[in-house]
TORROBA-786574 format. One record per residue: residue in one letter; residue number from 1; y, z, x of N, C-alpha, C in turn. Coordinates in steps of 0.1 Angstrom, whole numbers, plus 5000, padded with zeros to 4 digits. Layout:
BEGIN
{aa=A i=NUM n_c2=Y n_c3=Z n_c1=X ca_c2=Y ca_c3=Z ca_c1=X c_c2=Y c_c3=Z c_c1=X}
...
END
This chain:
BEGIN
{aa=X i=1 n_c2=5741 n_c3=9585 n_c1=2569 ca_c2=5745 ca_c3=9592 ca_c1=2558 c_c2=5758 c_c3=9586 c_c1=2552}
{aa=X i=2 n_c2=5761 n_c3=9571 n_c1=2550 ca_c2=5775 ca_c3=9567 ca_c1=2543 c_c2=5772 c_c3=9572 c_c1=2529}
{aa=X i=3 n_c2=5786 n_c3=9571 n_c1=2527 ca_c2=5787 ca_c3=9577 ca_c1=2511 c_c2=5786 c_c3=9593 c_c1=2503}
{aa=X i=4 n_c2=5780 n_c3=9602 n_c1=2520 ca_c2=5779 ca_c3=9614 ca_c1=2515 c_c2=5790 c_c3=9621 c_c1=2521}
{aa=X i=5 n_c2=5799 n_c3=9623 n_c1=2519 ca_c2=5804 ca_c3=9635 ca_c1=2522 c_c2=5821 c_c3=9630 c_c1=2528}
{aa=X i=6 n_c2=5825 n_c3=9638 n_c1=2539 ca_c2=5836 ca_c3=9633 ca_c1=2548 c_c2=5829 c_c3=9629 c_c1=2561}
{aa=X i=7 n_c2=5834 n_c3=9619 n_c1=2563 ca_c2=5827 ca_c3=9614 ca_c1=2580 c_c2=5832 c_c3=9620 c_c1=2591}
{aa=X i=8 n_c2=5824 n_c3=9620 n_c1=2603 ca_c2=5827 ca_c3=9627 ca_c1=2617 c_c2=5834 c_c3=9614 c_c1=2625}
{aa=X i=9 n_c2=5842 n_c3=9619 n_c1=2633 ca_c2=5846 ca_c3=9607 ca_c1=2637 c_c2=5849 c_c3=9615 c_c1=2654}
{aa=X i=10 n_c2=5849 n_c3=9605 n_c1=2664 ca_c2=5849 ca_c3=9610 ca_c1=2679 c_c2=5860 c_c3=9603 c_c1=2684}
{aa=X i=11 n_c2=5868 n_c3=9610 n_c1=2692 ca_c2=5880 ca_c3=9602 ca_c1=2696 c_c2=5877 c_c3=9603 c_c1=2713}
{aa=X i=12 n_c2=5873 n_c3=9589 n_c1=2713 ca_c2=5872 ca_c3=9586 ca_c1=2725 c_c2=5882 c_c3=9583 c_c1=2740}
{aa=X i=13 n_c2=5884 n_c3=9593 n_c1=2747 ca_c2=5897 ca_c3=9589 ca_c1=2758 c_c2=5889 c_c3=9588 c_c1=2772}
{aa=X i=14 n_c2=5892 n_c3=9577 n_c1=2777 ca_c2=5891 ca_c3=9571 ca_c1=2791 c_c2=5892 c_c3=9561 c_c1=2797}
{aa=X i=15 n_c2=5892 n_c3=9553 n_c1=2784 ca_c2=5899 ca_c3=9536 ca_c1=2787 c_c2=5915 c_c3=9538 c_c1=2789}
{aa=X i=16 n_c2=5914 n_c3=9527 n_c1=2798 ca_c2=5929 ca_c3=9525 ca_c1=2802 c_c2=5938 c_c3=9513 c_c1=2792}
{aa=X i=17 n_c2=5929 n_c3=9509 n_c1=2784 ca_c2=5931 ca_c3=9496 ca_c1=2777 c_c2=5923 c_c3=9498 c_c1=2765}
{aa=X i=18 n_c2=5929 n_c3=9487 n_c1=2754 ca_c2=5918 ca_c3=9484 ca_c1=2744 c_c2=5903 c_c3=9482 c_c1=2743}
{aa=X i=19 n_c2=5898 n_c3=9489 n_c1=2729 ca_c2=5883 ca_c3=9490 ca_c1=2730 c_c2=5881 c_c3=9478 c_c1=2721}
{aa=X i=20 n_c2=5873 n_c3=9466 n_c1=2730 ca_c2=5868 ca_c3=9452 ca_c1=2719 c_c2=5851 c_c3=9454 c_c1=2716}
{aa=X i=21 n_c2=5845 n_c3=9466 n_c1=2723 ca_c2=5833 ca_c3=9466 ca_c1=2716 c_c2=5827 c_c3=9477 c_c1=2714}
{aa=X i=22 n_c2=5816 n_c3=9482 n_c1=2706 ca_c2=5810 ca_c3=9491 ca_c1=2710 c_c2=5795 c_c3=9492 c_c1=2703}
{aa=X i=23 n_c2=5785 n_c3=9498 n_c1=2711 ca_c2=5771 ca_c3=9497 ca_c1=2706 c_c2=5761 c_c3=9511 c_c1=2708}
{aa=X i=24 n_c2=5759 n_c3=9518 n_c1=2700 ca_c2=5749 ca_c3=9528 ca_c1=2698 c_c2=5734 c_c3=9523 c_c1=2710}
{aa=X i=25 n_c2=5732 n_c3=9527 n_c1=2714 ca_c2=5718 ca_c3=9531 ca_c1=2723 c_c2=5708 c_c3=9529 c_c1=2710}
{aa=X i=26 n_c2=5695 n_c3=9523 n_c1=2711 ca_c2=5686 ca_c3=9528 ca_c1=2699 c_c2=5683 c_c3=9541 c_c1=2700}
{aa=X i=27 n_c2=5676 n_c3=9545 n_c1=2692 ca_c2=5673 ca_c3=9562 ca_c1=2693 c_c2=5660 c_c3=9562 c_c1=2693}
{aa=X i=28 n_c2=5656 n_c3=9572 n_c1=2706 ca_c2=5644 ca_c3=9575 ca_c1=2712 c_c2=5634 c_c3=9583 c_c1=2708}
{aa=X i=29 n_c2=5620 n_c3=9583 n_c1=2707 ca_c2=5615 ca_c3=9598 ca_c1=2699 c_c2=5618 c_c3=9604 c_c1=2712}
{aa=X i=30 n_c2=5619 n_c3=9620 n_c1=2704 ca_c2=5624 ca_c3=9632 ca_c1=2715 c_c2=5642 c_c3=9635 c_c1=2718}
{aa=X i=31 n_c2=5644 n_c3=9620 n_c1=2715 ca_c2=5658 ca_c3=9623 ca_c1=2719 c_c2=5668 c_c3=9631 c_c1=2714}
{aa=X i=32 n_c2=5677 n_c3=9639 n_c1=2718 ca_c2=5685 ca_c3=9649 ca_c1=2709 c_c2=5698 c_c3=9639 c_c1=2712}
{aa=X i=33 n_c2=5703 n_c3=9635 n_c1=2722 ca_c2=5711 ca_c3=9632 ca_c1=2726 c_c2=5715 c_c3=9613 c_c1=2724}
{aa=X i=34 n_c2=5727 n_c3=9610 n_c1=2719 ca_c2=5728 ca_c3=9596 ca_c1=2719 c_c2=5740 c_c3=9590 c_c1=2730}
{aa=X i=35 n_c2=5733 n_c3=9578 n_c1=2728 ca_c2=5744 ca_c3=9571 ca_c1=2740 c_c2=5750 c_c3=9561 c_c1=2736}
{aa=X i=36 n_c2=5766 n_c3=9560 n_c1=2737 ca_c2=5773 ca_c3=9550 ca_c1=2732 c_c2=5781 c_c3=9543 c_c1=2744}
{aa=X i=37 n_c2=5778 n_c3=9527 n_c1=2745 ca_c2=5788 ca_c3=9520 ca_c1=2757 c_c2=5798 c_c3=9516 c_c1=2751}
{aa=X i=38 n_c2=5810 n_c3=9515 n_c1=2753 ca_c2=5822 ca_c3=9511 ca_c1=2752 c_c2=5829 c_c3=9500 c_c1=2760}
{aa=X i=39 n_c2=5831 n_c3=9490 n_c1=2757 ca_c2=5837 ca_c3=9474 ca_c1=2763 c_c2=5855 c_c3=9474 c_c1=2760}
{aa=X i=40 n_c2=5857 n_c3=9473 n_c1=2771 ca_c2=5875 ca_c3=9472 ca_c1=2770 c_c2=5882 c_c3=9465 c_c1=2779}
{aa=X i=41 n_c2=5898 n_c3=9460 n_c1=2775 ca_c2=5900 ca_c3=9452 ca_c1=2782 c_c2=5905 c_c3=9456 c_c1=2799}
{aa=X i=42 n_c2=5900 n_c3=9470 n_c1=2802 ca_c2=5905 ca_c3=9474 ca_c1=2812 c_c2=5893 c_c3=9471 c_c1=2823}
{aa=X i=43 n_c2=5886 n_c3=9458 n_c1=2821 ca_c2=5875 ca_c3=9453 ca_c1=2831 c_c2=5866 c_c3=9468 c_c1=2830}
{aa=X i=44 n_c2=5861 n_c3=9475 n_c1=2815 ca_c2=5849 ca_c3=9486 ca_c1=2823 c_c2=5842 c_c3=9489 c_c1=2812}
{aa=X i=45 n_c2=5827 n_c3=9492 n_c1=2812 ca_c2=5819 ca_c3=9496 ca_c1=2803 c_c2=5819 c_c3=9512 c_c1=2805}
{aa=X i=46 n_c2=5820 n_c3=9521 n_c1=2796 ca_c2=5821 ca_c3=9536 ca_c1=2795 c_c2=5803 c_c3=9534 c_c1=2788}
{aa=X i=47 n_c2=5797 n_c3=9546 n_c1=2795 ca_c2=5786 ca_c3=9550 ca_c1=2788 c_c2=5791 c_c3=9566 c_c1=2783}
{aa=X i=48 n_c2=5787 n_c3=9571 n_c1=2771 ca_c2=5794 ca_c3=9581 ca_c1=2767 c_c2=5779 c_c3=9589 c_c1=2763}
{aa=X i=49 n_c2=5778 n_c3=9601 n_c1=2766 ca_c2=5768 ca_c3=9610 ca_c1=2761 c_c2=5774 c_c3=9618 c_c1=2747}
{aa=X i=50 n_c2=5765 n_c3=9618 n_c1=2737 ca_c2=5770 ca_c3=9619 ca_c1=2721 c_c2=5763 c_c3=9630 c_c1=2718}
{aa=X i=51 n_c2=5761 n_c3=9642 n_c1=2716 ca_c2=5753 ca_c3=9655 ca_c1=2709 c_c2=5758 c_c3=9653 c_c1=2694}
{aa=X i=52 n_c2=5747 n_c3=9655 n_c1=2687 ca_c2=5752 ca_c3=9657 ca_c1=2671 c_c2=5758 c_c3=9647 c_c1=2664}
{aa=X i=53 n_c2=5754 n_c3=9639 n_c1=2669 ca_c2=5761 ca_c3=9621 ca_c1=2662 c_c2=5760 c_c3=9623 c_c1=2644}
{aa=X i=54 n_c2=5749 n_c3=9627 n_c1=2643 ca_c2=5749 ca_c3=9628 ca_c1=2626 c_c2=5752 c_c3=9641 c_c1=2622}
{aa=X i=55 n_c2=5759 n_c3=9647 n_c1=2625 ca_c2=5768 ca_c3=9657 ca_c1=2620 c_c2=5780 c_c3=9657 c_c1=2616}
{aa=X i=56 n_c2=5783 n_c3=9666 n_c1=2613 ca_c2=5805 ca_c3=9664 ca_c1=2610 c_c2=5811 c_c3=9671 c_c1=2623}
{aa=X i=57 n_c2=5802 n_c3=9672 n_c1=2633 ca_c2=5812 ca_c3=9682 ca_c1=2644 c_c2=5801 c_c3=9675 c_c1=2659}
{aa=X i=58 n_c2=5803 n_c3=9662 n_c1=2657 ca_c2=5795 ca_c3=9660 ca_c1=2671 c_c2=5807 c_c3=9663 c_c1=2686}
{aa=X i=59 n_c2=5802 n_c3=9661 n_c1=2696 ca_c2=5804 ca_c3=9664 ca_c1=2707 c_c2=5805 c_c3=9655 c_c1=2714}
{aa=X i=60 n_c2=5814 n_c3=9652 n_c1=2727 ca_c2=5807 ca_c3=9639 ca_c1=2737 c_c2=5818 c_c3=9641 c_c1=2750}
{aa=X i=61 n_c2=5807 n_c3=9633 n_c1=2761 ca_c2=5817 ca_c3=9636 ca_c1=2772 c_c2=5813 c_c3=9622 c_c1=2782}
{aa=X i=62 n_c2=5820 n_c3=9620 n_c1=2788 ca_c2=5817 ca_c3=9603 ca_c1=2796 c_c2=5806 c_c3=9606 c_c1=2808}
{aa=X i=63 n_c2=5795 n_c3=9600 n_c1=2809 ca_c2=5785 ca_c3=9601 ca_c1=2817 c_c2=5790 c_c3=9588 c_c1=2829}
{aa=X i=64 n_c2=5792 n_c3=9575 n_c1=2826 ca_c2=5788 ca_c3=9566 ca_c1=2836 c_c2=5799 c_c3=9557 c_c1=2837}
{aa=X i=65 n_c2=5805 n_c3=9556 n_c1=2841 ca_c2=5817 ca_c3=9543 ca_c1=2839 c_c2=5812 c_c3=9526 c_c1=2846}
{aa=X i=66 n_c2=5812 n_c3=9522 n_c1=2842 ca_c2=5804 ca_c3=9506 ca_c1=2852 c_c2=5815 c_c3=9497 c_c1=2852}
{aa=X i=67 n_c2=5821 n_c3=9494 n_c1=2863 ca_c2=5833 ca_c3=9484 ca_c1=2869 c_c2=5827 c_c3=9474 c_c1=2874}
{aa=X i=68 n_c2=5820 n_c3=9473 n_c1=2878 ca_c2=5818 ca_c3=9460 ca_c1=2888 c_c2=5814 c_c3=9452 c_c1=2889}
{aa=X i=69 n_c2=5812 n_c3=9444 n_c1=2876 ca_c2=5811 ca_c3=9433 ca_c1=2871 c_c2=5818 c_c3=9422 c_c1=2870}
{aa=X i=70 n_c2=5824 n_c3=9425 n_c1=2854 ca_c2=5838 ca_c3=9419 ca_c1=2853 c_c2=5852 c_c3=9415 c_c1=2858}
{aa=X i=71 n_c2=5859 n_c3=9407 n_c1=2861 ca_c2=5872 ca_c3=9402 ca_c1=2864 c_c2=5883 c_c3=9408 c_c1=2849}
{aa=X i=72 n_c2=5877 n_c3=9403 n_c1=2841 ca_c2=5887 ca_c3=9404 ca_c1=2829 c_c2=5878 c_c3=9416 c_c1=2822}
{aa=X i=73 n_c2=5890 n_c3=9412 n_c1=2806 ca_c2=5884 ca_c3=9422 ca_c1=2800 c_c2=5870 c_c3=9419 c_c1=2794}
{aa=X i=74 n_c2=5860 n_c3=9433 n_c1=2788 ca_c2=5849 ca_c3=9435 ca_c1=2786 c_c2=5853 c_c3=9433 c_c1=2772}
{aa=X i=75 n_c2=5840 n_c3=9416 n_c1=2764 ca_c2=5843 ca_c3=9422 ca_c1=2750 c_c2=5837 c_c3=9423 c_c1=2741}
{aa=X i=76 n_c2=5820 n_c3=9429 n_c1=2744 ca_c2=5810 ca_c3=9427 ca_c1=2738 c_c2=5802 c_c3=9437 c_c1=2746}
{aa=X i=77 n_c2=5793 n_c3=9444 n_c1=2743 ca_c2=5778 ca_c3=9451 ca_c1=2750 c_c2=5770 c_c3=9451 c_c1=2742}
{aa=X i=78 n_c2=5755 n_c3=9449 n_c1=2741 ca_c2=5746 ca_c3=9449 ca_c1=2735 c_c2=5734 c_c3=9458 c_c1=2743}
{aa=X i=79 n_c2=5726 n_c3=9463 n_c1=2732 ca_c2=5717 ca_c3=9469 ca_c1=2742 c_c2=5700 c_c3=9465 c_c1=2733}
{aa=X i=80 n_c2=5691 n_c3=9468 n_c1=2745 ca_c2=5674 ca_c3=9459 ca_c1=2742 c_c2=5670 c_c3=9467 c_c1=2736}
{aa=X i=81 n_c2=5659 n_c3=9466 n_c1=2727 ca_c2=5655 ca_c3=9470 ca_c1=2716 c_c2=5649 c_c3=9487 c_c1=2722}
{aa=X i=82 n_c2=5646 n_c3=9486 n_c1=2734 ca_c2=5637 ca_c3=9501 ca_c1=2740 c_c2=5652 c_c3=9512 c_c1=2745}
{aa=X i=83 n_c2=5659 n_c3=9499 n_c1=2746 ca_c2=5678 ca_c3=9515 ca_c1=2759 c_c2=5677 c_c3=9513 c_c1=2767}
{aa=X i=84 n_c2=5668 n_c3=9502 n_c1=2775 ca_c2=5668 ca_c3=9504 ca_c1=2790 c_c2=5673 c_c3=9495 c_c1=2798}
{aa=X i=85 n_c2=5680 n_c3=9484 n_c1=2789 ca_c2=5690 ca_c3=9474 ca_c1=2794 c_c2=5703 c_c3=9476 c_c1=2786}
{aa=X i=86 n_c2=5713 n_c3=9471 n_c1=2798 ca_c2=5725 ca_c3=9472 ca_c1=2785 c_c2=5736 c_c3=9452 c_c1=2786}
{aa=X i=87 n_c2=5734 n_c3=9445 n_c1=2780 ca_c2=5742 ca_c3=9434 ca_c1=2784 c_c2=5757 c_c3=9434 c_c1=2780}
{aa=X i=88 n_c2=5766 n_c3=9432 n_c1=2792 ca_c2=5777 ca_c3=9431 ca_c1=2786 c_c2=5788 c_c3=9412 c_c1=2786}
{aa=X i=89 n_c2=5797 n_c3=9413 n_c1=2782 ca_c2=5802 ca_c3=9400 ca_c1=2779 c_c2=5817 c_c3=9400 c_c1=2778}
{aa=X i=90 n_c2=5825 n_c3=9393 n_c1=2790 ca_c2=5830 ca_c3=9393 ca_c1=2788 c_c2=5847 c_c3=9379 c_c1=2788}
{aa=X i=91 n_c2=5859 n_c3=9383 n_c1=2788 ca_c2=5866 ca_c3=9369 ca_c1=2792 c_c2=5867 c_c3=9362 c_c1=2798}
{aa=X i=92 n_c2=5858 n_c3=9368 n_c1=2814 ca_c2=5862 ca_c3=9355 ca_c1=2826 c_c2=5847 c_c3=9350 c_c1=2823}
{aa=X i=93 n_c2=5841 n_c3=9350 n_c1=2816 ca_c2=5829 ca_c3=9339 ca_c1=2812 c_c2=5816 c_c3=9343 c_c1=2816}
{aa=X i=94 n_c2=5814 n_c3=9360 n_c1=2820 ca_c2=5806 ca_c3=9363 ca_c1=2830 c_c2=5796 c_c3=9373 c_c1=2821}
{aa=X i=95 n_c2=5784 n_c3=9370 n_c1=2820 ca_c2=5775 ca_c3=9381 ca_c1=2814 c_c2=5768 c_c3=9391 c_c1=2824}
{aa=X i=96 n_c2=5769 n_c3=9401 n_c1=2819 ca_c2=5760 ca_c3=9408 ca_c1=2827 c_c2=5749 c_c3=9416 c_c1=2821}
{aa=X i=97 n_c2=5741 n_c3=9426 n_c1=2831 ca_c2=5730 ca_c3=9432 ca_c1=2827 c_c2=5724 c_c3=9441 c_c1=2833}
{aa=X i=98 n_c2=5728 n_c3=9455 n_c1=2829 ca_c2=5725 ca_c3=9469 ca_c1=2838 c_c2=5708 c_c3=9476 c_c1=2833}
{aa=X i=99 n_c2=5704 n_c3=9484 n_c1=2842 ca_c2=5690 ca_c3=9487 ca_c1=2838 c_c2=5699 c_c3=9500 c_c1=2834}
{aa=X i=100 n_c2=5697 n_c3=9511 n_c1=2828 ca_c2=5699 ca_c3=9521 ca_c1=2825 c_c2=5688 c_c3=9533 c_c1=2820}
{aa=X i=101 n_c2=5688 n_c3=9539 n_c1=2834 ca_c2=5681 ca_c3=9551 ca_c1=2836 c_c2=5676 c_c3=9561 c_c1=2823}
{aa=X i=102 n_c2=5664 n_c3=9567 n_c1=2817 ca_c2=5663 ca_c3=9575 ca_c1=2807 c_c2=5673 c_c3=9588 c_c1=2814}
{aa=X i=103 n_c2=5678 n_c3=9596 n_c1=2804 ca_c2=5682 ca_c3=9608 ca_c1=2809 c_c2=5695 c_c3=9612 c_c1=2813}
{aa=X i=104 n_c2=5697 n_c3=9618 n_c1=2816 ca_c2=5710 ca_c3=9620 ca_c1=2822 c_c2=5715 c_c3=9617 c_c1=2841}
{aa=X i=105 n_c2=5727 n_c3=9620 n_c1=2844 ca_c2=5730 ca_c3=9612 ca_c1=2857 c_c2=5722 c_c3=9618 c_c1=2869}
{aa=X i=106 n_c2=5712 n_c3=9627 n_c1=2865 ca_c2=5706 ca_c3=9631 ca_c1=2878 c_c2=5693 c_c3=9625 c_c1=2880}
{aa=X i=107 n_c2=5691 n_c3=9613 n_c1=2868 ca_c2=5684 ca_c3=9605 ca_c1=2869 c_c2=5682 c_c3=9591 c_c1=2876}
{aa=X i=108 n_c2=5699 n_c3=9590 n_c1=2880 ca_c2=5707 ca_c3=9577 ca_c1=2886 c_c2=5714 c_c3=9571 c_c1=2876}
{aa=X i=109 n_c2=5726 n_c3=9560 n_c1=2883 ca_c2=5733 ca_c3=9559 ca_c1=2873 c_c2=5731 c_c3=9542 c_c1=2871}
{aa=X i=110 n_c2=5733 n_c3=9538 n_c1=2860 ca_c2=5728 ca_c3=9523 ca_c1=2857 c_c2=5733 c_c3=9515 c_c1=2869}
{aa=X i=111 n_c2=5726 n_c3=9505 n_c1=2870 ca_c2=5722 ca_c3=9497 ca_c1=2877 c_c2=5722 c_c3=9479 c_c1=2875}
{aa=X i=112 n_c2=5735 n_c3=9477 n_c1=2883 ca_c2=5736 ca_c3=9459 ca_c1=2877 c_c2=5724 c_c3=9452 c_c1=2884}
{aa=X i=113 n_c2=5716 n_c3=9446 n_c1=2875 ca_c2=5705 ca_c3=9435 ca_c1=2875 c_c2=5709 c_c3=9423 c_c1=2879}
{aa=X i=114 n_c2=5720 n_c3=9418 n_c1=2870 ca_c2=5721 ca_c3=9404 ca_c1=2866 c_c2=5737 c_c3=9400 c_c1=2866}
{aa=X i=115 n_c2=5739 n_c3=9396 n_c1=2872 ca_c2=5755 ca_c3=9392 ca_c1=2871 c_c2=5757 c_c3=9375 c_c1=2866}
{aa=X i=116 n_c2=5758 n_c3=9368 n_c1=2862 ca_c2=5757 ca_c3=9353 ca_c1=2860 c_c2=5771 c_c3=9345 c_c1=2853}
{aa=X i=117 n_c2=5776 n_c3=9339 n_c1=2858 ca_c2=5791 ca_c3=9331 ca_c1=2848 c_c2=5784 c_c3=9320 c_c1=2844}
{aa=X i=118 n_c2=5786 n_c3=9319 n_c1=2830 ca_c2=5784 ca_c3=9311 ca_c1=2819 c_c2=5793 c_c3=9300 c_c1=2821}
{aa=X i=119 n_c2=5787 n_c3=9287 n_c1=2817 ca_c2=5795 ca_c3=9273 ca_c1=2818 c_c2=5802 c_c3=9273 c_c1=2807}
{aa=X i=120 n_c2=5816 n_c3=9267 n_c1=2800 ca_c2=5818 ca_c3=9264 ca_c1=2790 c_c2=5835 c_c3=9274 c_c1=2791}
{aa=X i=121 n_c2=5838 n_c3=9275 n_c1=2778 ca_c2=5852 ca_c3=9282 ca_c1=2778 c_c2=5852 c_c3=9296 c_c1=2784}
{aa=X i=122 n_c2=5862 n_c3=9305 n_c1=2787 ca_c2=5866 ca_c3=9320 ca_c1=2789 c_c2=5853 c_c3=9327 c_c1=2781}
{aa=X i=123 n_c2=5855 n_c3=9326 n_c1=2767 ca_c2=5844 ca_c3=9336 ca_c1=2760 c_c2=5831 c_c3=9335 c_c1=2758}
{aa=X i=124 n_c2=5826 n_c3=9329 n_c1=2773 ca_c2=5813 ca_c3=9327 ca_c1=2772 c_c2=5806 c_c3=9338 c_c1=2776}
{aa=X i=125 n_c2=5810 n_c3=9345 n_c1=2782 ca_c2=5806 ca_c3=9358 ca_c1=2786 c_c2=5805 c_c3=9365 c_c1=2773}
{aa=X i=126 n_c2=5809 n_c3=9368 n_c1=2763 ca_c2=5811 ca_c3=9372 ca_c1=2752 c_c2=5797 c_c3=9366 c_c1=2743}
{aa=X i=127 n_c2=5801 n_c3=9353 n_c1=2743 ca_c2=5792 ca_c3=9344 ca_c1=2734 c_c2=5774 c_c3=9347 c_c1=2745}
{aa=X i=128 n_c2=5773 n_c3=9352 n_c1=2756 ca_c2=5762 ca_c3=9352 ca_c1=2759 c_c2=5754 c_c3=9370 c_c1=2751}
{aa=X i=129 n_c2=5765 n_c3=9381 n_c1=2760 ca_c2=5762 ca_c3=9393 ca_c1=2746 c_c2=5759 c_c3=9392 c_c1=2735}
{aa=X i=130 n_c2=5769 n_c3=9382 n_c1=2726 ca_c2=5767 ca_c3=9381 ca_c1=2715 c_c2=5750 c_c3=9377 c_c1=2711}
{aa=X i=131 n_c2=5747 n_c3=9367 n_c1=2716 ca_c2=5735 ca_c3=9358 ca_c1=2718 c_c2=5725 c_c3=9369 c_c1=2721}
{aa=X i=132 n_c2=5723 n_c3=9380 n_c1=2727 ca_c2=5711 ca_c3=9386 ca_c1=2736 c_c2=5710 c_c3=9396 c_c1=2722}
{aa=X i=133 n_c2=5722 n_c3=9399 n_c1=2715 ca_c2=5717 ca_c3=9407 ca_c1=2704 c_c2=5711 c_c3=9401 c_c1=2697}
{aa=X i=134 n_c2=5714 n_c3=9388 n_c1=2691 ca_c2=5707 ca_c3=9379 ca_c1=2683 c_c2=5693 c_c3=9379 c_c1=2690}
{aa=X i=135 n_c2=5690 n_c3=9382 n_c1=2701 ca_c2=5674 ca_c3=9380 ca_c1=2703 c_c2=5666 c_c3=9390 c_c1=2705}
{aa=X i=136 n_c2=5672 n_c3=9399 n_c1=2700 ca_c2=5666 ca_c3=9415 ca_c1=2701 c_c2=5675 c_c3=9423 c_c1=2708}
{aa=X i=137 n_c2=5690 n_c3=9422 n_c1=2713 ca_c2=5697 ca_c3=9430 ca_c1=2718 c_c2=5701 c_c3=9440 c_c1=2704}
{aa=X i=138 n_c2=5704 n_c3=9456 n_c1=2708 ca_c2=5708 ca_c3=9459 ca_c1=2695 c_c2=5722 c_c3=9460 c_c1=2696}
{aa=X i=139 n_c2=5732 n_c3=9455 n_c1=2693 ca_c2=5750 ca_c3=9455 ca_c1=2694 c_c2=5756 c_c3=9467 c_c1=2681}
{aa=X i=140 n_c2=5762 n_c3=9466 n_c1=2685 ca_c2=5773 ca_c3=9478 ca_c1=2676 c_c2=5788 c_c3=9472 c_c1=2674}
{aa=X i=141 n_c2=5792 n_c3=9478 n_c1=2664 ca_c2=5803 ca_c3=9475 ca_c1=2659 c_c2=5815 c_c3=9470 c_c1=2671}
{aa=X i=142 n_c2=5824 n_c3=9457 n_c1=2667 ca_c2=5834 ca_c3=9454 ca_c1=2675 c_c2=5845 c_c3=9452 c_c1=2671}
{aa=X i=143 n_c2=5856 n_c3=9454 n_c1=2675 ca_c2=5872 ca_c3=9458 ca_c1=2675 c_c2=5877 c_c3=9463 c_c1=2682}
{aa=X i=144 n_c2=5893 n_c3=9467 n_c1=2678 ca_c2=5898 ca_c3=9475 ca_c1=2690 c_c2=5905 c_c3=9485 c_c1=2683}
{aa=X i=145 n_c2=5912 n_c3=9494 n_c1=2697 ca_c2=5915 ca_c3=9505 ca_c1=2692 c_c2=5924 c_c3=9510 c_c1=2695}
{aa=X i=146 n_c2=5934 n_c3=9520 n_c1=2700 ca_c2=5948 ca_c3=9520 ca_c1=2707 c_c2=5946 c_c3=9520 c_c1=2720}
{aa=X i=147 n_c2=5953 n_c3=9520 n_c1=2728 ca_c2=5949 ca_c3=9519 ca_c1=2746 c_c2=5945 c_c3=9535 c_c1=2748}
{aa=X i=148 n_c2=5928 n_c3=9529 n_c1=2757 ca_c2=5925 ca_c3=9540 ca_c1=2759 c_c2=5917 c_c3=9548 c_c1=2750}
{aa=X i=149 n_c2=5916 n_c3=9549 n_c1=2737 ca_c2=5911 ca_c3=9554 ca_c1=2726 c_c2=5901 c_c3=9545 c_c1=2720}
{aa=X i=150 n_c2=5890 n_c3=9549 n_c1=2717 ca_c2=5880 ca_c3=9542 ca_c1=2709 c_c2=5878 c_c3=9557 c_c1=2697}
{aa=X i=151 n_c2=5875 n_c3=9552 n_c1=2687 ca_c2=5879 ca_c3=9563 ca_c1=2674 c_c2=5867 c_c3=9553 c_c1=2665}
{aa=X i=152 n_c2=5853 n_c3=9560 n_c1=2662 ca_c2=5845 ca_c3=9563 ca_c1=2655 c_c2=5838 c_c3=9567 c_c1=2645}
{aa=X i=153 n_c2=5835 n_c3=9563 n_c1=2629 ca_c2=5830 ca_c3=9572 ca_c1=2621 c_c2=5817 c_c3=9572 c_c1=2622}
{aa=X i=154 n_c2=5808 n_c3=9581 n_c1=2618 ca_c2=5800 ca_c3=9579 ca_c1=2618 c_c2=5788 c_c3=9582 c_c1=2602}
END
């Protein structure tokens, strides 16, 4: 809905550091609920559960936090065209790649698949996320944000 109205915006707290990425979940039939991962430089991907994303009064609360991948910071996530993978990318050159469960956390909570360090400079980890969206990853907007805060329009 750009251009109609005043936008919703979600202020995101639980990073300990700046937010360098962020990517919307595709949206599911049936789904009410959306999912947004968050990449920062505090080495952690936040999975965030979203009610009412396309409203002016959504809701949201942190479902999954995923550490244990990365050395440095996280600065990229992308996710596969179905939600059920999520790749992230980041400075120490290292891509990864979680399976992520339909549902909520009583369904389990994502799952590292793939851990791999990339040949070449620091941002190859980055440049591999970047890359998976290019091939059907779906990615979301990237920047940062104040420490700890990721802030949202929608």
């Amino acid at each position: 809905r750009r251009g109609t109205g005043p936008m919703a915006q979600l202020h995101l707290c639980g990073h300990k550091g700046r937010v360098f990425g962020l990517g919307w979940r595709p949206v599911r039939e049936g789904e009410s609920r959306r999912v947004l991962a968050s990449a920062s430089e505090d080495q952690s991907v936040i999975l965030w559960h979203v009610d009412g994303a396309g409203t002016h009064a959504p809701s949201h609360r942190r479902a999954h936090t995923l550490r244990d991948c990365h050395t440095s910071e996280v600065l990229r996530c992308a996710w596969s065209p179905d939600g059920r993978l999520l790749a992230t990318g980041g400075a120490d050159g290292v891509a990864c790649l979680f399976s992520v469960p339909d549902g909520d956390e009583e369904e389990g909570a994502p799952r590292l698949e793939l851990r791999t360090v990339c040949s070449g400079d620091a941002s190859g980890g980055a440049e591999a996320a970047t890359a998976a969206r290019g091939q059907g990853m779906a990615g979301g907007a990237s920047g940062s944000g104040d420490a700890g805060e990721g802030v949202l329009g929608s």
